[in-house]
C-alpha positions in Angstrom: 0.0 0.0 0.0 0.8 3.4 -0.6 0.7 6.3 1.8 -1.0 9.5 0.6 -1.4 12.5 2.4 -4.5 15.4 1.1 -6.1 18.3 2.2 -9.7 17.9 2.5 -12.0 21.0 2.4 -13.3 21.3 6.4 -16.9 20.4 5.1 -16.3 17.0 3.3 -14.0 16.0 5.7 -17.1 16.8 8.3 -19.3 15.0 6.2 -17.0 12.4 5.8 -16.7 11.7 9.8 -20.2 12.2 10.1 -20.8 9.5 7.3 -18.3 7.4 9.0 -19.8 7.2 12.8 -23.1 5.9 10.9 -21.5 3.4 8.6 -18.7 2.2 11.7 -16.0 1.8 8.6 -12.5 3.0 9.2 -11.4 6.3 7.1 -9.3 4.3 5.2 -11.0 1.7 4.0 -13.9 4.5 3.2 -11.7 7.0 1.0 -10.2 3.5 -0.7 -13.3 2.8 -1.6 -15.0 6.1 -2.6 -11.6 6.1 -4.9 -12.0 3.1 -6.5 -15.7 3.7 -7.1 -14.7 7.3 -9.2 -12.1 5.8 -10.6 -14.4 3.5 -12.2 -17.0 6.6 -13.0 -14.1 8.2 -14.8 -13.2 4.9 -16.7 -17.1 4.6 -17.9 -17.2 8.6 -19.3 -13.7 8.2 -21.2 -14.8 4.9 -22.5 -18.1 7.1 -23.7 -16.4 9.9 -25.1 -14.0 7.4 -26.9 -16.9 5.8 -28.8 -18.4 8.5 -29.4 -15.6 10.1 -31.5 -15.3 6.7 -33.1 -18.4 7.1 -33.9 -18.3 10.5 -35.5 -15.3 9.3 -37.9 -17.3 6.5 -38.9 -20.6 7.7 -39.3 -19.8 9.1 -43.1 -18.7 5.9 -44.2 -21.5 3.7 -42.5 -23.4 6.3 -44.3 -22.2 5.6 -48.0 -22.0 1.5 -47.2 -25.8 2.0 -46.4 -26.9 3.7 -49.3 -25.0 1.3 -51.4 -26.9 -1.7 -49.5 -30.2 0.2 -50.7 -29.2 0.5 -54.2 -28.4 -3.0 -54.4 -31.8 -3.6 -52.8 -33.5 -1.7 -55.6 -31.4 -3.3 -58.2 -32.7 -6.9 -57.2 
């Protein structure tokens, strides 16, 4: 494990403590956890934002493969 040492604003750490009395988890095992959950938030929206700019370079050619699917289709 690695140690870490932050600066919390006096309200969330507050909030925090408060949280923590109610819950009876240990601060650490609380801010491990609040870390891993928004690391995983953070994973899901640049995962999101990757597909959709993969998207939008795609979308022109999906476009033009479509339309030649449809003229085939009339064709037949």
């Amino acid at each position: 494990m690695k140690n870490l040492s932050l600066k919390l604003e006096d309200t969330i750490f507050q909030e925090t403590e408060d949280i923590l009395a109610k819950v009876h988890k240990n601060r650490n095992r609380y801010i491990n956890e609040a870390l891993e959950f928004y690391n995983k938030l953070q994973k899901r929206r640049l995962l999101a934002k990757q597909i959709d700019q993969e998207s939008k370079l795609v979308a022109g050619e999906s476009l033009s493969i479509l339309t030649e699917f449809e003229a085939l289709e009339d064709e037949g």
